[in-house]
PDB file with one MODEL, atoms N, CA, C and O in Angstrom:
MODEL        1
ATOM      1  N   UNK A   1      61.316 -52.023  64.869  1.00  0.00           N
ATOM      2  CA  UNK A   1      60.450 -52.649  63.913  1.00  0.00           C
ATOM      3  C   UNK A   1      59.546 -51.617  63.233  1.00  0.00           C
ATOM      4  O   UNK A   1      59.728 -51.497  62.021  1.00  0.00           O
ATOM      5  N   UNK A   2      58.715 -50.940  63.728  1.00  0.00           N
ATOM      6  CA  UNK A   2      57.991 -49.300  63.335  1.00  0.00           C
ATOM      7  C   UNK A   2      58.563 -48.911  62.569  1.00  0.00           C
ATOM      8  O   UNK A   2      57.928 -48.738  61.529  1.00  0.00           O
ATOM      9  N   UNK A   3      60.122 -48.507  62.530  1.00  0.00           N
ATOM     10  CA  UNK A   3      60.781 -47.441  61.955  1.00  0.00           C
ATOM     11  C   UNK A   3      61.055 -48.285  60.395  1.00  0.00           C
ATOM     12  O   UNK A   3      60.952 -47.622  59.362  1.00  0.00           O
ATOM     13  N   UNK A   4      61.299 -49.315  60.346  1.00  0.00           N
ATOM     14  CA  UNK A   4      61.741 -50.232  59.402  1.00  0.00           C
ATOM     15  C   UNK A   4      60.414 -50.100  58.639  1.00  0.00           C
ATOM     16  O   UNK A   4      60.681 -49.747  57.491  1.00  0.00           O
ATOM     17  N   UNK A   5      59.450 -50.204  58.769  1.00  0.00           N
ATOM     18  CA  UNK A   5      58.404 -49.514  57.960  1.00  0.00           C
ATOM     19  C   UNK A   5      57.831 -48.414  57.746  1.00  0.00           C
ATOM     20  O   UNK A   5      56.990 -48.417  56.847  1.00  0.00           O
ATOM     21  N   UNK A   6      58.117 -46.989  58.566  1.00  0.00           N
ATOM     22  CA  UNK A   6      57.601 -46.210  58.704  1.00  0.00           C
ATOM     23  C   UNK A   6      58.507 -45.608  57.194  1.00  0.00           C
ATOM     24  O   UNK A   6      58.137 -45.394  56.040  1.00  0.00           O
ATOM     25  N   UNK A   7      59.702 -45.498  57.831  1.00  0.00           N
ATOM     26  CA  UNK A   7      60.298 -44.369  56.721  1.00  0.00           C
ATOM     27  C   UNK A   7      60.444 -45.043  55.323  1.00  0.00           C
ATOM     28  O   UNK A   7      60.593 -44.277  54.372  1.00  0.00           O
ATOM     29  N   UNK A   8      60.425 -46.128  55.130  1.00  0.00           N
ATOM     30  CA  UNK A   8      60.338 -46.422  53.368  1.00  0.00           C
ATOM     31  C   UNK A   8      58.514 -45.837  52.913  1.00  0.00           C
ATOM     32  O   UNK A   8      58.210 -45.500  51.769  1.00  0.00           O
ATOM     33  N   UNK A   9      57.533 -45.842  54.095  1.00  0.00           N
ATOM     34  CA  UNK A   9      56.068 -45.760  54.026  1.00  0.00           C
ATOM     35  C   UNK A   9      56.353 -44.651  53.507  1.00  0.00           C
ATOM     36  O   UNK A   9      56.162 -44.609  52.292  1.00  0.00           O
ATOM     37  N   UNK A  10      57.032 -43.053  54.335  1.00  0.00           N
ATOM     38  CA  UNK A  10      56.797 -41.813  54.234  1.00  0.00           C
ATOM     39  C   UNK A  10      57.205 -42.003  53.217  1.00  0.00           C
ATOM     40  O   UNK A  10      56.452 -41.682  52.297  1.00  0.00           O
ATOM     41  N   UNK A  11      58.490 -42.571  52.864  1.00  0.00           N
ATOM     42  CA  UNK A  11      59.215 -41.404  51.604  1.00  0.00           C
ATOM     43  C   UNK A  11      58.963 -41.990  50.583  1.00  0.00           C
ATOM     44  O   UNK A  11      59.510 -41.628  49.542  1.00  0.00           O
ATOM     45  N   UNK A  12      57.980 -43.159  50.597  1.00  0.00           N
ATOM     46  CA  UNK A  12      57.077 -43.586  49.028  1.00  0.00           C
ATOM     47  C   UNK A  12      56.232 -42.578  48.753  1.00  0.00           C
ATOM     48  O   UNK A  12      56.216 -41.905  47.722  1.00  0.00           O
ATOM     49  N   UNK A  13      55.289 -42.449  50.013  1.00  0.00           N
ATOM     50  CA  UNK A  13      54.063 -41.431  50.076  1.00  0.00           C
ATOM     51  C   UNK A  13      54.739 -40.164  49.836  1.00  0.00           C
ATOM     52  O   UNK A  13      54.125 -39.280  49.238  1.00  0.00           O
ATOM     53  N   UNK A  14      56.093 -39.950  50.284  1.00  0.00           N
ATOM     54  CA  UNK A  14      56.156 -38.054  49.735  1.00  0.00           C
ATOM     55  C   UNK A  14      56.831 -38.233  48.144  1.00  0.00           C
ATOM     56  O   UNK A  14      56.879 -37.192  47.489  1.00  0.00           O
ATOM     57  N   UNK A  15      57.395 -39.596  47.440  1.00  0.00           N
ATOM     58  CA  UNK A  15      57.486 -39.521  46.406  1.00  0.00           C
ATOM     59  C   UNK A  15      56.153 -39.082  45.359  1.00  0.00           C
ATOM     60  O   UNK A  15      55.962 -38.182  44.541  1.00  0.00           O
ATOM     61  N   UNK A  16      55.472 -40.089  45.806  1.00  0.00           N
ATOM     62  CA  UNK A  16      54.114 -40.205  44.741  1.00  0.00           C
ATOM     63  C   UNK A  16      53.599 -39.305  44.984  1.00  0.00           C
ATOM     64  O   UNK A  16      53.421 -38.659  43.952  1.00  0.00           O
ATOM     65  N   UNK A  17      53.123 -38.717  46.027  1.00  0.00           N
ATOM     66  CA  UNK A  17      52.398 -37.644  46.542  1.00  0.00           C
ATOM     67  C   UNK A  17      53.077 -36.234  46.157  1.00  0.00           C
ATOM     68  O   UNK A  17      52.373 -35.300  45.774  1.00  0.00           O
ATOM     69  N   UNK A  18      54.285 -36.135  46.260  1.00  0.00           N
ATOM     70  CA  UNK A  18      54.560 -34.979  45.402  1.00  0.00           C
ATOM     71  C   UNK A  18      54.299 -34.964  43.971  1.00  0.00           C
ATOM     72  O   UNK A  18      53.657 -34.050  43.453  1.00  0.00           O
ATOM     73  N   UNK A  19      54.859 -36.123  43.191  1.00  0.00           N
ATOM     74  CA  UNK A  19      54.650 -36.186  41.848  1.00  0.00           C
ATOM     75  C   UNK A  19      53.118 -35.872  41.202  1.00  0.00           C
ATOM     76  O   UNK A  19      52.800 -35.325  40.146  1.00  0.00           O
ATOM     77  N   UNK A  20      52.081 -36.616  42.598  1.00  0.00           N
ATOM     78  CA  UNK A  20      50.798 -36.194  42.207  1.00  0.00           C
ATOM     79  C   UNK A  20      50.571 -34.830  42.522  1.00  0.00           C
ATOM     80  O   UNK A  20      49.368 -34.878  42.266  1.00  0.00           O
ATOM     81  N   UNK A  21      50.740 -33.691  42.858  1.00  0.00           N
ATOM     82  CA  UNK A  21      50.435 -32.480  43.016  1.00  0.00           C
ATOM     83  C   UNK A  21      51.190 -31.733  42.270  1.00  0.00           C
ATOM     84  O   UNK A  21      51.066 -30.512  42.183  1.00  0.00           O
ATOM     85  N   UNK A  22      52.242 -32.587  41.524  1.00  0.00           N
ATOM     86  CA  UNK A  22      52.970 -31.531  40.588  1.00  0.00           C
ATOM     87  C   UNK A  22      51.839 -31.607  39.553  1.00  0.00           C
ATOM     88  O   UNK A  22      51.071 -30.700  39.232  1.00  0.00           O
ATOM     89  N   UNK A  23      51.882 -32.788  39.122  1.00  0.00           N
ATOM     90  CA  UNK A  23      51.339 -33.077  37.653  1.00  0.00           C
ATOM     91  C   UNK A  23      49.892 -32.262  37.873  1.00  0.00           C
ATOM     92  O   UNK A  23      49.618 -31.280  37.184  1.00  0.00           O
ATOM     93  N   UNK A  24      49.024 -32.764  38.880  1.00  0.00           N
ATOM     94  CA  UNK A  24      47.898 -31.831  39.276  1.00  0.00           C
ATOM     95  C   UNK A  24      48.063 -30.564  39.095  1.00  0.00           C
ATOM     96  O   UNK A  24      47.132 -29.979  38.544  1.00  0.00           O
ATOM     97  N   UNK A  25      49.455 -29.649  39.556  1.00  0.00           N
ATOM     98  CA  UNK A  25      49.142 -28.509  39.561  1.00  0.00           C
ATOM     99  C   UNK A  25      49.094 -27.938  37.797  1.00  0.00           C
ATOM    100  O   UNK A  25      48.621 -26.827  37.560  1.00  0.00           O
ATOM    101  N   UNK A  26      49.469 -28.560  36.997  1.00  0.00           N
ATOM    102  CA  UNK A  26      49.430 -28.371  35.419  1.00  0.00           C
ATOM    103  C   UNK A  26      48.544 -29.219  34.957  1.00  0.00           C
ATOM    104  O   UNK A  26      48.691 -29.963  33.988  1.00  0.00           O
ATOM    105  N   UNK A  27      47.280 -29.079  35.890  1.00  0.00           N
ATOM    106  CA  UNK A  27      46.192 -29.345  34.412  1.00  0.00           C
ATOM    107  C   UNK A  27      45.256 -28.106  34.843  1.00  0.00           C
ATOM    108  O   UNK A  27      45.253 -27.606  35.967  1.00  0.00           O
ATOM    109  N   UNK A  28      44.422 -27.676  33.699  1.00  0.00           N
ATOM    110  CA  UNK A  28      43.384 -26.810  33.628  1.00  0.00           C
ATOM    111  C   UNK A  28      42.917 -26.752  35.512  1.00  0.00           C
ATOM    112  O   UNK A  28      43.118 -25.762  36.214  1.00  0.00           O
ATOM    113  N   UNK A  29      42.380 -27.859  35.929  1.00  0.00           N
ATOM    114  CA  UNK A  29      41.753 -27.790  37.347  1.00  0.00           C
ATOM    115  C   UNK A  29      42.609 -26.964  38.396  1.00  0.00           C
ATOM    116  O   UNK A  29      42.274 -26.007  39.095  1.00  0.00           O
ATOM    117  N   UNK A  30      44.105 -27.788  38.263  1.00  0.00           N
ATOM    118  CA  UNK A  30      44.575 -26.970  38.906  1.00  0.00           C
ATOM    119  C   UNK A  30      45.631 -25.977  39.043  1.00  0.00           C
ATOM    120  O   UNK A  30      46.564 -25.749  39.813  1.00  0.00           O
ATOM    121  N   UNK A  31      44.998 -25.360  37.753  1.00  0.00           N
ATOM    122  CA  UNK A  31      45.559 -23.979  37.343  1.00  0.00           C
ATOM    123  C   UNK A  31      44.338 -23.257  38.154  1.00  0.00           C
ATOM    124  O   UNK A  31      44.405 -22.566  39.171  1.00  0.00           O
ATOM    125  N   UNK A  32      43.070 -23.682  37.291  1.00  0.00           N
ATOM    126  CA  UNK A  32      41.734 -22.706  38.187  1.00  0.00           C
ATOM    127  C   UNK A  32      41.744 -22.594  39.591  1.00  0.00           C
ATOM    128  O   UNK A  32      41.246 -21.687  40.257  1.00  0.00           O
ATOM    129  N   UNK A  33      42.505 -23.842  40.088  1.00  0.00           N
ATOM    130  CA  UNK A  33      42.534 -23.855  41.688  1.00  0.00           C
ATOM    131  C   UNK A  33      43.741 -22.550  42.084  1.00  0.00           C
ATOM    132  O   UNK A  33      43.584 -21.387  42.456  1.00  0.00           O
ATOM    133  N   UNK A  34      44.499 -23.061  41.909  1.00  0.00           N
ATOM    134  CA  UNK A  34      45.777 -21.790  42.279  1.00  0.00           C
ATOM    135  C   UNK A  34      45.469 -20.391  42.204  1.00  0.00           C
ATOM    136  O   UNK A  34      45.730 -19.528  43.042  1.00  0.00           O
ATOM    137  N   UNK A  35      44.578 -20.203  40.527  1.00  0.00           N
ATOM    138  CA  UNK A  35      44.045 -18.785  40.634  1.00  0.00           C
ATOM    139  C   UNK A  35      43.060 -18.058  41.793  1.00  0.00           C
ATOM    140  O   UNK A  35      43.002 -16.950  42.327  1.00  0.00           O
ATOM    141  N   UNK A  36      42.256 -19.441  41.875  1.00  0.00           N
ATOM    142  CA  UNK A  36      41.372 -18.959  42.986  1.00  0.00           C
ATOM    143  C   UNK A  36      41.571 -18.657  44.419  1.00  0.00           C
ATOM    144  O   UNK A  36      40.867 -18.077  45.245  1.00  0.00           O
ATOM    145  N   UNK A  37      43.074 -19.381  44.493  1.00  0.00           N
ATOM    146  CA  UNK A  37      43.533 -19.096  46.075  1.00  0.00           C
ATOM    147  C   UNK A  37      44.253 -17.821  45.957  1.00  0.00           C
ATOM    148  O   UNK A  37      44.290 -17.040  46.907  1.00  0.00           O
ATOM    149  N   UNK A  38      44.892 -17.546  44.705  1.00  0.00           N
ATOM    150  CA  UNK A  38      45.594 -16.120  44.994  1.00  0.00           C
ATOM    151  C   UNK A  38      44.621 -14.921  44.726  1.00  0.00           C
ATOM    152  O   UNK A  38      44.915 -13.781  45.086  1.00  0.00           O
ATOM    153  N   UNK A  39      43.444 -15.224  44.075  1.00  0.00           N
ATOM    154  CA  UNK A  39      42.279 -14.139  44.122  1.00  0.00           C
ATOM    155  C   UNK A  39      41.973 -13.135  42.846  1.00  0.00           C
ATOM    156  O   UNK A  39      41.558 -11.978  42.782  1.00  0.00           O
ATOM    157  N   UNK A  40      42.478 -14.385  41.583  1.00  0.00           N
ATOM    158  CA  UNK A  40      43.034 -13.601  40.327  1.00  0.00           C
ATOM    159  C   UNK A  40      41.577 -13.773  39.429  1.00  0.00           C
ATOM    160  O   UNK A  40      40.848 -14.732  39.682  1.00  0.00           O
ATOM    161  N   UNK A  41      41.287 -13.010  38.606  1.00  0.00           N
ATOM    162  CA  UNK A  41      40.117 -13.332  37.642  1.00  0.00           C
ATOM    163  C   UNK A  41      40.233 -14.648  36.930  1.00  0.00           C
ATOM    164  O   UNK A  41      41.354 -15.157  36.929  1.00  0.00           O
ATOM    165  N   UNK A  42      39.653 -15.024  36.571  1.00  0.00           N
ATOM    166  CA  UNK A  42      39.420 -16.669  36.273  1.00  0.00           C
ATOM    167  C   UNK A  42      39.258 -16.697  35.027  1.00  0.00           C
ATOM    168  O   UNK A  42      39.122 -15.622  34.443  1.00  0.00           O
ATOM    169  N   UNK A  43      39.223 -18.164  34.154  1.00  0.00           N
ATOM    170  CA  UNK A  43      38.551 -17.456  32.641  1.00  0.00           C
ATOM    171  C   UNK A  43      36.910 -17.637  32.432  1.00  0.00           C
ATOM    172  O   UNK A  43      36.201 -17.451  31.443  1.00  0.00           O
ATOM    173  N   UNK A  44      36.627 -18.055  33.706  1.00  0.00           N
ATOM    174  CA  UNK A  44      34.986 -18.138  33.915  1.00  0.00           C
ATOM    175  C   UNK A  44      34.278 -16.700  34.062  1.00  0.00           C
ATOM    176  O   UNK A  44      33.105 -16.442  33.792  1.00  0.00           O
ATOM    177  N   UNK A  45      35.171 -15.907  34.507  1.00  0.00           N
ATOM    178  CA  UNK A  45      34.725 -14.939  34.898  1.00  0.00           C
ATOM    179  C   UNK A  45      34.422 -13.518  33.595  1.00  0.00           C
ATOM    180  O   UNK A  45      33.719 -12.507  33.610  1.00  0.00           O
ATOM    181  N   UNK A  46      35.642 -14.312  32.291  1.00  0.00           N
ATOM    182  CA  UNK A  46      35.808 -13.680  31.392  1.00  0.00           C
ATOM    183  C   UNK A  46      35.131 -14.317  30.160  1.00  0.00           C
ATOM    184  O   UNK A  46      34.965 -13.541  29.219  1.00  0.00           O
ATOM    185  N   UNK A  47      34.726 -15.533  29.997  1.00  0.00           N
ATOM    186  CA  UNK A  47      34.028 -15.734  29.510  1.00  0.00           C
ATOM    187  C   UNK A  47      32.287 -15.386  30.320  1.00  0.00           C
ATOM    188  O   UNK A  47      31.194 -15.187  29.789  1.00  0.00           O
ATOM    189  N   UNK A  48      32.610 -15.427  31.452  1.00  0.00           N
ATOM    190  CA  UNK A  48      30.669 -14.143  31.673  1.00  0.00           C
ATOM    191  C   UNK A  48      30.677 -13.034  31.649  1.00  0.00           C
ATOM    192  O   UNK A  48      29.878 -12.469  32.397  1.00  0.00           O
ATOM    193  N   UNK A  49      31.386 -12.376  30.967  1.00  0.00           N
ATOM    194  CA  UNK A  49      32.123 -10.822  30.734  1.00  0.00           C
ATOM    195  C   UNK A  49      31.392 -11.264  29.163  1.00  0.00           C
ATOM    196  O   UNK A  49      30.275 -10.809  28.920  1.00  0.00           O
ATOM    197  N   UNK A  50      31.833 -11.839  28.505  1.00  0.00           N
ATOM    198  CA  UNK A  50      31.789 -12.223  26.815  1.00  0.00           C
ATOM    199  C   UNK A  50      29.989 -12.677  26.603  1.00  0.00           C
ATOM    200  O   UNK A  50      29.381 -12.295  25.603  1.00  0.00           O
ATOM    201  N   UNK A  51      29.436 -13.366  27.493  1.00  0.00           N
ATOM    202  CA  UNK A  51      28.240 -14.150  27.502  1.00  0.00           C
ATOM    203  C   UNK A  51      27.158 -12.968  27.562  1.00  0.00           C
ATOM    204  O   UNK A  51      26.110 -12.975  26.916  1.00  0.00           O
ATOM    205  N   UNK A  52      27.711 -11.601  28.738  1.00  0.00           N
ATOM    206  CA  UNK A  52      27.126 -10.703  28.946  1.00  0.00           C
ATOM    207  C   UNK A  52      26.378  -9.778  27.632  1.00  0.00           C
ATOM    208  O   UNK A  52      25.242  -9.416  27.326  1.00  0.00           O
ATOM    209  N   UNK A  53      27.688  -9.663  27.121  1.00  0.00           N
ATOM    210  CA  UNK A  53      28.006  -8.422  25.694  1.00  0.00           C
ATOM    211  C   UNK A  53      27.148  -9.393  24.767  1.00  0.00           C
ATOM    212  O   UNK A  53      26.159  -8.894  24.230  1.00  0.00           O
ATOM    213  N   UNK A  54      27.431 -10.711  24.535  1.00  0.00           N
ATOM    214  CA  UNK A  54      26.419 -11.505  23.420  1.00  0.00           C
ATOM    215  C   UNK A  54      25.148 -11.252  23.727  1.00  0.00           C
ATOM    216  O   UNK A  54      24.441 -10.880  22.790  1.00  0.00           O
ATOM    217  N   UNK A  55      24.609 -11.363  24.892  1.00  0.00           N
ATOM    218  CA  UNK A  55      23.181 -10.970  25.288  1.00  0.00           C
ATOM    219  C   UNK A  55      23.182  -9.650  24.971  1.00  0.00           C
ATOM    220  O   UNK A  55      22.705  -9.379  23.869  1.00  0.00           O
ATOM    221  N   UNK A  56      23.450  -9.058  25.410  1.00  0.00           N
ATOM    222  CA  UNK A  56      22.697  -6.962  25.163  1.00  0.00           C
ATOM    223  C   UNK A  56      22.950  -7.112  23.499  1.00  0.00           C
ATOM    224  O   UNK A  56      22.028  -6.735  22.775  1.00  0.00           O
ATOM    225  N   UNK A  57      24.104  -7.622  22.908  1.00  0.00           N
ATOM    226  CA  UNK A  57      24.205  -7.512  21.059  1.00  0.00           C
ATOM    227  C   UNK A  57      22.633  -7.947  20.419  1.00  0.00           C
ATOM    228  O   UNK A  57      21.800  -7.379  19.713  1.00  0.00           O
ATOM    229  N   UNK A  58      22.736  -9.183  21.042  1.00  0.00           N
ATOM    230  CA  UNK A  58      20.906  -9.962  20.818  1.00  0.00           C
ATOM    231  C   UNK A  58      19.697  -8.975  21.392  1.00  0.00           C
ATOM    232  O   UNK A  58      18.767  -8.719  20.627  1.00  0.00           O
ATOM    233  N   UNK A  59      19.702  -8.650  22.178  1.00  0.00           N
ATOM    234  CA  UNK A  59      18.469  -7.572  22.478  1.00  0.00           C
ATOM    235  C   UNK A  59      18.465  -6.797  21.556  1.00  0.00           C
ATOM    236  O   UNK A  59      17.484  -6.740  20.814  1.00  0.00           O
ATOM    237  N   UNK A  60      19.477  -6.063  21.383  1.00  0.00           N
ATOM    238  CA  UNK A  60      19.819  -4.705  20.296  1.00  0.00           C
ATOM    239  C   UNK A  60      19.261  -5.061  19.199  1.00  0.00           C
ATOM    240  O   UNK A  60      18.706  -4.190  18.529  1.00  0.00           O
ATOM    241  N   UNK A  61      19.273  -6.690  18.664  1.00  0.00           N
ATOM    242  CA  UNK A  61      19.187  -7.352  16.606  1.00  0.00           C
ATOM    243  C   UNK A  61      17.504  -7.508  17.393  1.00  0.00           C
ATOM    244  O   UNK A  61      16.543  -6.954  16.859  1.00  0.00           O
ATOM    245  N   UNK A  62      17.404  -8.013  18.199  1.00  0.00           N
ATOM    246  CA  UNK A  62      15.927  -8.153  18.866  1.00  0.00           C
ATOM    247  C   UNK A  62      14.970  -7.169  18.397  1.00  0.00           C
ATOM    248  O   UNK A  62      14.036  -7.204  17.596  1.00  0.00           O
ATOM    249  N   UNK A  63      15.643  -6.014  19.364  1.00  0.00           N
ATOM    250  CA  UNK A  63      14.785  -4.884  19.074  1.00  0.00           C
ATOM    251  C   UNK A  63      14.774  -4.274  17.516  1.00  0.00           C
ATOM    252  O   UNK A  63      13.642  -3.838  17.305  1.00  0.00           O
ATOM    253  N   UNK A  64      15.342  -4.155  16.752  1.00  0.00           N
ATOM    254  CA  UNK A  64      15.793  -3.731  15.758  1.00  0.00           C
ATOM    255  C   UNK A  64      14.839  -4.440  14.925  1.00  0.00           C
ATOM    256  O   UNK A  64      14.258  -3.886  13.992  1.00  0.00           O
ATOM    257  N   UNK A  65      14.646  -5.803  15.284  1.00  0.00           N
ATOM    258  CA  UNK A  65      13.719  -6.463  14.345  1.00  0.00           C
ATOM    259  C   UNK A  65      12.085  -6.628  14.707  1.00  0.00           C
ATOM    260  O   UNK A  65      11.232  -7.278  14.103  1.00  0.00           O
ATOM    261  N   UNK A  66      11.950  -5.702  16.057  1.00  0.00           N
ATOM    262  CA  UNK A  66      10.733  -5.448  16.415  1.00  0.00           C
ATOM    263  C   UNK A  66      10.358  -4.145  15.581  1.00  0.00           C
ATOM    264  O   UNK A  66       9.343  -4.000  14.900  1.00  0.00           O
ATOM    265  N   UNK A  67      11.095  -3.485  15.719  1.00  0.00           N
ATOM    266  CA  UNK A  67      10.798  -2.186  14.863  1.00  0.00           C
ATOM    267  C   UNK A  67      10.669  -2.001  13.566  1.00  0.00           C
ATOM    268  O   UNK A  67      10.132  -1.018  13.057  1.00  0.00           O
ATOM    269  N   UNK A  68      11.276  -3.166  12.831  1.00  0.00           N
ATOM    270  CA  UNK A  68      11.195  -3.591  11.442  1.00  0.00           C
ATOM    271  C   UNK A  68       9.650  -4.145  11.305  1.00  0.00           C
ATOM    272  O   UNK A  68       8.828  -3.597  10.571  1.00  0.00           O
ATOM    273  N   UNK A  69       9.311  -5.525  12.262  1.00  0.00           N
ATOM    274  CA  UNK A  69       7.948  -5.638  11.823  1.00  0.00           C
ATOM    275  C   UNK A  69       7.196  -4.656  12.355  1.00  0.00           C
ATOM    276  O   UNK A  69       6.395  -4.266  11.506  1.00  0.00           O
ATOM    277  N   UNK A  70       7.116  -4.214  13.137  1.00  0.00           N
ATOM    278  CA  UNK A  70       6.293  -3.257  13.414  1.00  0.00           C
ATOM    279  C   UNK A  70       5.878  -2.199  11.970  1.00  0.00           C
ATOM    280  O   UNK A  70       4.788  -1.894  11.484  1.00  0.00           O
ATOM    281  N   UNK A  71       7.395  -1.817  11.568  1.00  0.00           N
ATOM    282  CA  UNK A  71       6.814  -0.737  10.103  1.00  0.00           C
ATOM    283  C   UNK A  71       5.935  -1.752   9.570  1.00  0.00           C
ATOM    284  O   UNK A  71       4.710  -1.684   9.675  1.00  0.00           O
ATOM    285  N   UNK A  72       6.408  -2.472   9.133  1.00  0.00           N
ATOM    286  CA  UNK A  72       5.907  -3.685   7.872  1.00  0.00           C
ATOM    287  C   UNK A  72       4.507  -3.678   8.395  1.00  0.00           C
ATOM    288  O   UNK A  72       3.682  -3.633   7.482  1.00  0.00           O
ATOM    289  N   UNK A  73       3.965  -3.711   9.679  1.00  0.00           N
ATOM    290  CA  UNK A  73       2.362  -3.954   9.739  1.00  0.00           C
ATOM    291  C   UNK A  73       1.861  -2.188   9.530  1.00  0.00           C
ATOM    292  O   UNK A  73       0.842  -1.903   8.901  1.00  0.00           O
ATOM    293  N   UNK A  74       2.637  -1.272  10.079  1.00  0.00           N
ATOM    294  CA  UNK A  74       1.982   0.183   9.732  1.00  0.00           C
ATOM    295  C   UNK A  74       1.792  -0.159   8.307  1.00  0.00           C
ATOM    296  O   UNK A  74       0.604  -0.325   8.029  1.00  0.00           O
ATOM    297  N   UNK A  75       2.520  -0.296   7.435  1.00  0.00           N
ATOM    298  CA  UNK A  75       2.854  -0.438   5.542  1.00  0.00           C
ATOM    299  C   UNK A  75       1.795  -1.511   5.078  1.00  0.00           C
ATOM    300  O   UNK A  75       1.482  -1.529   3.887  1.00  0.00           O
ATOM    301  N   UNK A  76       1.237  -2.394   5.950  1.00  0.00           N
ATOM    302  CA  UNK A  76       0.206  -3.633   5.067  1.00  0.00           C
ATOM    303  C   UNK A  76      -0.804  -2.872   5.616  1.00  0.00           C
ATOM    304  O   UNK A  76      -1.482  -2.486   4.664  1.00  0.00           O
ATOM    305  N   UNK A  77      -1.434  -2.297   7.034  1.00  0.00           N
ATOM    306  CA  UNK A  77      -2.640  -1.978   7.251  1.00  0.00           C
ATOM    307  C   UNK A  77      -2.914  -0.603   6.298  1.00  0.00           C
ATOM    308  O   UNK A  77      -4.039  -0.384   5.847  1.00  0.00           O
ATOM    309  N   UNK A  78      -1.762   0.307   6.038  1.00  0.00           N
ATOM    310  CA  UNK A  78      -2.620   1.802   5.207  1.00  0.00           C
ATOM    311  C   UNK A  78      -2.673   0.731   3.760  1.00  0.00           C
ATOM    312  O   UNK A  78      -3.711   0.722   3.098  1.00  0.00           O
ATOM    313  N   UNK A  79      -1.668  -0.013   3.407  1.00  0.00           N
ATOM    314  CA  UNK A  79      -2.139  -0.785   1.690  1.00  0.00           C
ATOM    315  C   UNK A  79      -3.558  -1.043   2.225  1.00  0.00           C
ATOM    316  O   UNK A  79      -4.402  -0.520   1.497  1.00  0.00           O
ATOM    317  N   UNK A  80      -4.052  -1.677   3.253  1.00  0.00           N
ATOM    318  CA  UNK A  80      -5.383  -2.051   3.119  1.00  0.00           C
ATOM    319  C   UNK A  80      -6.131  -1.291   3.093  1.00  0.00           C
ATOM    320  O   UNK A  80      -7.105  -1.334   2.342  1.00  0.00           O
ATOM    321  N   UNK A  81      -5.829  -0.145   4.115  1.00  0.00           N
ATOM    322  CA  UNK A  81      -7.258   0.677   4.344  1.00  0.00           C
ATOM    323  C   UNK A  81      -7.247   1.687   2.459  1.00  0.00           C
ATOM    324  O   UNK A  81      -8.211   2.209   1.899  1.00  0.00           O
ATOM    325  N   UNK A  82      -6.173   1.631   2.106  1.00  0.00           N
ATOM    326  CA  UNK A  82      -6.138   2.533   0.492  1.00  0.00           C
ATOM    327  C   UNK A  82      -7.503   1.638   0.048  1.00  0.00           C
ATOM    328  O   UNK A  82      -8.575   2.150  -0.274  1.00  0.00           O
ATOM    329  N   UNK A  83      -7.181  -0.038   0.110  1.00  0.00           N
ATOM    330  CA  UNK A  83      -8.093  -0.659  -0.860  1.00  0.00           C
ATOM    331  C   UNK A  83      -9.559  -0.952  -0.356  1.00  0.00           C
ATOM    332  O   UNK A  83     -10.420  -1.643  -0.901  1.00  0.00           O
ATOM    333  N   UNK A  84      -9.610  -0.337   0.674  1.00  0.00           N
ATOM    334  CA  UNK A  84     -11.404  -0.330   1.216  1.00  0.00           C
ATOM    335  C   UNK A  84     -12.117   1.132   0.782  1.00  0.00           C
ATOM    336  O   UNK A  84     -13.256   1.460   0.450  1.00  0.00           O
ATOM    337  N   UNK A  85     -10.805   1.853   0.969  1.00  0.00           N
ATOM    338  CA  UNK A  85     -11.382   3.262   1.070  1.00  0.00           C
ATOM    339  C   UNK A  85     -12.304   3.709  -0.645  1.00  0.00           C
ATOM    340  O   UNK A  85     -11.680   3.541  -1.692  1.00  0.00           O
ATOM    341  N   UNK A  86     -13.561   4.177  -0.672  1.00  0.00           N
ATOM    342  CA  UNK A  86     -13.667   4.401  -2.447  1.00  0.00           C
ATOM    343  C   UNK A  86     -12.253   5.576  -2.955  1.00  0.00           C
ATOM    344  O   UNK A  86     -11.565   6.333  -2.270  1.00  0.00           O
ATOM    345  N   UNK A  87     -12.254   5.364  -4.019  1.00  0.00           N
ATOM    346  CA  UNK A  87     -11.312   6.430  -4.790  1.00  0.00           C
ATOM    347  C   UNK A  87     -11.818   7.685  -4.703  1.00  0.00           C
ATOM    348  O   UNK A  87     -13.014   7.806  -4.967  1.00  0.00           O
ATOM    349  N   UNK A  88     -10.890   9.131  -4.245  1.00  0.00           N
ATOM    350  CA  UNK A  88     -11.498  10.170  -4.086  1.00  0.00           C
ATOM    351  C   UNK A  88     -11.825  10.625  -5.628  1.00  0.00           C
ATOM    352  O   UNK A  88     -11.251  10.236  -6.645  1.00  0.00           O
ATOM    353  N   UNK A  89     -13.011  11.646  -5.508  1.00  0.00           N
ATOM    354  CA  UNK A  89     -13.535  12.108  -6.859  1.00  0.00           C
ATOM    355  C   UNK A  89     -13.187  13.531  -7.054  1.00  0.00           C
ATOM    356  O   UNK A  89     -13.518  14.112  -8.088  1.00  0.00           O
TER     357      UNK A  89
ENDMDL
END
C-alpha cells in the first residue's frame, strides 16, 4: 500500500522539482547564485568597480569647481579693494 503511493509521490516531486531548478537556474537570481558558488566576480561587484570611478570623476569636477570659485572671489575682492583704494597721483 506505501509503495502504491510513494513512487508516483517521488517521481511527481522529481518531475516538478527538477523542472523547477532548471527554469530557476536561468533567471538573473540564479545565474548570481551559481556564480557565487563557483567564486566568479559578479556584476555587483563590477558595477562597484563603475560606482567607484563615478565618485573620484565627481571629486575631481568638485574640486575643479572649488578652485574656479575660489579665483572668482580672489578677482571680486582686488575689483573691490581697486574701488576703495583713492587713485594714485
Amino acid at each position: 500500500m506505501l509503495e502504491d503511493v510513494l513512487i508516483p509521490l517521488v517521481a511527481i516531486l522529481t518531475i516538478f522539482g527538477g523542472g523547477t531548478l532548471v527554469l530557476f537556474s536561468i533567471t538573473p537570481v540564479g545565474k548570481a547564485l551559481a556564480a557565487r558558488i563557483l567564486g566568479k566576480k559578479g556584476v555587483a561587484i563590477g558595477v562597484e568597480d563603475e560606482t567607484v570611478e563615478e565618485v573620484k570623476e565627481l571629486r575631481r569636477e568638485v574640486d575643479e569647481m572649488g578652485e574656479r570659485v575660489d579665483f572668482l572671489e580672489r578677482m571680486v575682492a582686488k575689483q573691490r579693494e581697486a574701488e576703495r583704494l583713492p587713485p594714485v597721483r
